[in-house]
KOLKE-511055 format. One record per residue (C-alpha): x, y, z. Coordinates in steps of 0.1 Angstrom, whole numbers, padded with zeros to 4 digits, always signed. Layout:
N
XYZ...
END
This chain:
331
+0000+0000+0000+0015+0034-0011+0024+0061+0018+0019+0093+0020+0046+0118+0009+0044+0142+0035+0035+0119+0065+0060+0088+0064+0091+0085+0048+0116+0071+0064+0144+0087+0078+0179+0073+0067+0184+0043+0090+0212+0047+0114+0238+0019+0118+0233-0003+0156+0261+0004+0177+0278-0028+0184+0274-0021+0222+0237-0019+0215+0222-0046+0245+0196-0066+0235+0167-0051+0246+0174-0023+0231+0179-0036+0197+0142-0048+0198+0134-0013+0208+0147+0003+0179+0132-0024+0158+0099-0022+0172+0103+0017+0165+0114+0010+0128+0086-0007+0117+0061+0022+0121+0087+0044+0098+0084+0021+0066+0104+0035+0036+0082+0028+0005+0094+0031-0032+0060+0040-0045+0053+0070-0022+0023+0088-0034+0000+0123-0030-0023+0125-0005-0048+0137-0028-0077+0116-0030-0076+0092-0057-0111+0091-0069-0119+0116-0100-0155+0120-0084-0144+0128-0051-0173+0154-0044-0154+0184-0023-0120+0190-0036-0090+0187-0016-0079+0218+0003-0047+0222+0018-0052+0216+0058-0062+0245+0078-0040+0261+0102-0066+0244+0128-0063+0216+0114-0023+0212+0120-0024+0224+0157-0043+0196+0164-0012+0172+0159+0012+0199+0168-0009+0200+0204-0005+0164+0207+0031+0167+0203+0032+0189+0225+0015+0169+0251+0031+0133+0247+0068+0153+0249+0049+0173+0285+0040+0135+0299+0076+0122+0291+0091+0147+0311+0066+0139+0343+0068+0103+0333+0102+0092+0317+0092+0056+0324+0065+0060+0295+0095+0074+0270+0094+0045+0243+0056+0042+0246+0053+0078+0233+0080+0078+0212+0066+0046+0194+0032+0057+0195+0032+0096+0186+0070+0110+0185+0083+0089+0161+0053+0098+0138+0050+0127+0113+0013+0131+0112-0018+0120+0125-0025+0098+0101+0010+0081+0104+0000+0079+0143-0036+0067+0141-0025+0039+0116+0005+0028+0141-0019+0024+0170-0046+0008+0156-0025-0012+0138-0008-0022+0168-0039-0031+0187-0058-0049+0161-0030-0072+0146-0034-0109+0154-0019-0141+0140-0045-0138+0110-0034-0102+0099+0001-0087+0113+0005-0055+0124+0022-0039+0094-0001-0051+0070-0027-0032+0088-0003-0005+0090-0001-0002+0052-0038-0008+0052-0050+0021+0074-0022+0044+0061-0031+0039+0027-0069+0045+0031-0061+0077+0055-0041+0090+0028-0066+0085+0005-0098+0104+0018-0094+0138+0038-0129+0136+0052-0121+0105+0076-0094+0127+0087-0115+0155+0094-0137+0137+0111-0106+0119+0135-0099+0159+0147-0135+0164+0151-0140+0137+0174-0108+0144+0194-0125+0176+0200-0154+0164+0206-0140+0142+0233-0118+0169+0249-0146+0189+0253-0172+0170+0263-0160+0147+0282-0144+0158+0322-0124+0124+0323-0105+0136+0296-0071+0158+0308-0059+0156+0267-0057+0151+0231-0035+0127+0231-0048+0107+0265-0081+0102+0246-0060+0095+0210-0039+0063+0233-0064+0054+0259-0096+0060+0246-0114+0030+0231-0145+0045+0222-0125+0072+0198-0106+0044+0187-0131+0020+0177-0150+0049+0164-0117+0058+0138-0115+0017+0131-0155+0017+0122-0144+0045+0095-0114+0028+0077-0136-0007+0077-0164+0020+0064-0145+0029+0034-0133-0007+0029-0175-0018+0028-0178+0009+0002-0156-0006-0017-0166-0035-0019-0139-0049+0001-0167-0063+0025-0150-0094+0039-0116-0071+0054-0143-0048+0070-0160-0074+0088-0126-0088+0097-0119-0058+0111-0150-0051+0129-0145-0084+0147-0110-0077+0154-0126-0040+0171-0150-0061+0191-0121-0084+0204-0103-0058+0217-0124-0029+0223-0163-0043+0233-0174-0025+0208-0193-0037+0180-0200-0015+0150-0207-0031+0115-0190-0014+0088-0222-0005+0070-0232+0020+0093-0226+0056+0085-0211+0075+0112-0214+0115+0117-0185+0138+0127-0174+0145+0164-0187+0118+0184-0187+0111+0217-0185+0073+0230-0181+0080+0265-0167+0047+0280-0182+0024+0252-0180-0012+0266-0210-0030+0252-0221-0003+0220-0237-0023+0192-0246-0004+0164-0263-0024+0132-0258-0028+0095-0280-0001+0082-0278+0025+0113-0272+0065+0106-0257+0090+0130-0255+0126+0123-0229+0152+0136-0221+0159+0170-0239+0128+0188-0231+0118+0222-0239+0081+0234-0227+0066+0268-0217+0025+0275-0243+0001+0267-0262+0014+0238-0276-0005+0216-0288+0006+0175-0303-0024+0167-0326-0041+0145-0362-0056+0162-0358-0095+0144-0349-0113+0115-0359-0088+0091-0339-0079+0068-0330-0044+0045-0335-0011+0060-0335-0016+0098-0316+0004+0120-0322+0034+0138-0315+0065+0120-0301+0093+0149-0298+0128+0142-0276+0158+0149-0265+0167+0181-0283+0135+0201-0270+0122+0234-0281+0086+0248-0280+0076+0282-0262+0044+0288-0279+0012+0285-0302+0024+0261-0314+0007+0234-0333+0018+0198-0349-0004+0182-0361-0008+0146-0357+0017+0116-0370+0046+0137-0358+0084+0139-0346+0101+0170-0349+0138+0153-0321+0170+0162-0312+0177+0191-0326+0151+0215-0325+0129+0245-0327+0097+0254-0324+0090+0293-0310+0064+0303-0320+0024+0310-0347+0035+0282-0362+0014+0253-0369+0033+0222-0395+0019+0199-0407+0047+0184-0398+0079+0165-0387+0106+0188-0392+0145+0181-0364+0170+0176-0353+0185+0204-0374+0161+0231-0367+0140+0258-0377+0106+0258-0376+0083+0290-0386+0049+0302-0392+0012+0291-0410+0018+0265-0398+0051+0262-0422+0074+0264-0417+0119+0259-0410+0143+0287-0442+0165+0287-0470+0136+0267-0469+0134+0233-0492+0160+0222-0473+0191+0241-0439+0172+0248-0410+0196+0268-0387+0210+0241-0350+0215+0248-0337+0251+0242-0298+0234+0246-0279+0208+0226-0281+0179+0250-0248+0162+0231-0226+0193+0246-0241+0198+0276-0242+0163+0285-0268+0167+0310-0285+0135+0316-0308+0139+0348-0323+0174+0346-0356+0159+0336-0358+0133+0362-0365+0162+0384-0392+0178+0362-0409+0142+0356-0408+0123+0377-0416+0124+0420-0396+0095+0434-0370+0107+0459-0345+0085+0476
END
C-alpha cells in the first residue's frame, strides 16, 4: 500500500552500535517498523476523480491539532520518563496524524491472521486516501476533549480511549465496505469487538465529532445512521427488532445524546437535538429537540405538548435534569 509523501518517509536508517544490548535492539526495531520507507510513495490527494469536495490544503486548525498532541506526549515524558518508548513509538516517532492513528490501531488490532504492518499499510493507505475520515478523527478528538471531564488531553483520549478508537477503526472498515472490500471490513470489525467491546458493523454511516463515553458494550447495526455531533454513553444499543432484513436500524440525528444502556430499536428516527435517558427502550420515533424516558420510552411532557429543549443535549451532557421535572420518586 502506497504512503503518504508528506506523512511517512523514512528517515535514513542509522547503523546499531555494536554495544547496543539486547533489549534495546528490539526497541529500535519495534520503533522501525512504524517508519516504513516505501518506493511508490504517493500524494495524498484523494484518488477518486469524483471525489465530491475538492482537496484543500489543511487549515491552520487543522495542523495544531497534531502539533498540540506533540506537544502533550513530549509534557507526559518529562513527568513520566518511564513512558518514553511508549510515546515515542506511539506519537513521537510519527509525522502526522495519520501516520499515528494507523501505528496504533494497527498495533492493537494485529493478530496471527493479519500482522500489524499489514494493517499499518492498510489504514495508512486508506487515510491517505480520503481527507474527510481525517476531518472527522480531529472532530472527534474535539469532541472528546470537550465533552467529556475524564479527559485531561488530546492525546490521552487518542492512546487510551477506546470508544474514539473504535469509532476511527468503524471508518477505515467504512471505506473498505464501500468498496466492496466487505469481507476485510468485517474482519476488522470483529478484530474491534475483540479488543475494544465495541461492536459497530462497517455498514453503518457514522457523523462527525462523536462522543463514546466509556463504550463497553455499544452495538450499532448494518444499516444504522448517525449525524454530527452525537453523544452516546456505555451500553447502547442501535439495533434491528428481528430477522428482518433491509433497511432496519435506527436513524439518529444531529447533536443527540443517549444515556447508557439504552437501546433503539427498529428503523425509527430520533430527530435533532434530543434525548434519550438512560435504561430507556426506544420503539418509536422521537421528536427534535425532546426528551424521551422509560421502558417503553415514552416523551417528557406527553406526546401531544412534549417539553422542548432550548440546549444541545450532546454538549451539555446533562443526563438527569428531567428526572426532576418528571418524575416524584425521591431517595
Amino acid at each position: 500500500m502506497a504512503a503518504c509523501v508528506d506523512t511517512s518517509r523514512a528517515e535514513t536508517n542509522q547503523t546499531l552500535d555494536h554495544d547496543r544490548s539486547k533489549s534495546d535492539n528490539h526497541g529500535y526495531k519495534f520503533v522501525k517498523c512504524f517508519r516504513p520507507n516505501y518506493s511508490d510513495l504517493v500524494s495524498c490527494v484523494p484518488f477518486s476523480p469524483n471525489h465530491q469536495k475538492p482537496f484543500l490544503p489543511r487549515s491552520i486548525e487543522e495542523d495544531d491539532i497534531w502539533s498540540k498532541m506533540v506537544e502533550e506526549a513530549k509534557f507526559d515524558v518529562e513527568l513520566e520518563p518511564i513512558l518514553s518508548s511508549y510515546y515515542c513509538n506511539s506519537i513521537l516517532c510519527h509525522k502526522s496524524l495519520e501516520s499515528a492513528l494507523a501505528g496504533v490501531l494497527s498495533l492493537k488490532l494485529g493478530s496471527s491472521i493479519i500482522s500489524s504492518n499489514t494493517l499499518y499499510d492498510l489504514f495508512l493507505g486508506l487515510l491517505c486516501e480520503d481527507r474527510e475520515i481525517v476531518r472527522a478523527v480531529k472532530d472527534d478528538l474535539r469532541a472528546v476533549r470537550e465533552r467529556d471531564p475524564a479527559c485531561v488531553s488530546y492525546v490521552h483520549c487518542f492512546l487510551n480511549f477506546k470508544g474514539f478508537l473504535a469509532i476511527q477503526a468503524q471508518r477505515i472498515a467504512h471505506k473498505l465496505w464501500s468498496q466492496g472490500r466487505k469481507v476485510l471490513a468485517l474482519l476488522i470489525q470483529n478484530r474491534v469487538s475483540e479488543v475494544f467491546a465495541v461492536d459497530i458493523h462497517p455498514g453503518a454511516r457514522i457523523g462527525r465529532g462523536i462522543l463514546l463515553d466509556h463504550a463497553t458494550g455499544v452495538v450499532i447495526g448494518e444499516t444504522a445512521v448517525i449525524g454530527d455531533n452525537v453523544s452516546m454513553l456505555h451500553n447502547v444499543t442501535l439495533g434491528g427488532t428481528g430477522k428482518e432484513s433491509g433497511n432496519r436500524h435506527p436513524k439518529i440525528g444531529d447533536g443527540v445524546l443517549i444515556g447508557a444502556g439504552t437501546c433503539v430499536l427498529g428503523n425509527v428516527g430520533v430527530g435533532d437535538g434530543a434525548k434519550i435517558g438512560a435504561g430507556s427502550v426506544v420503539l418509536k420515533a422521537v421528536p427534535a429537540r425532546t426528551t424521551a424516558v422509560g421502558n417503553p420510552a415514552r416523551l417528557l411532557g406527553g406526546k401531544e405538548n412534549p417539553v422542548r429543549l432550548d440546549k444541545m443535549p450532546s454538549f451539555t451532557m446533562d443526563h438527569t435534569s428531567h428526572i426532576y421535572e418528571w418524575s416524584d420518586y425521591v431517595i
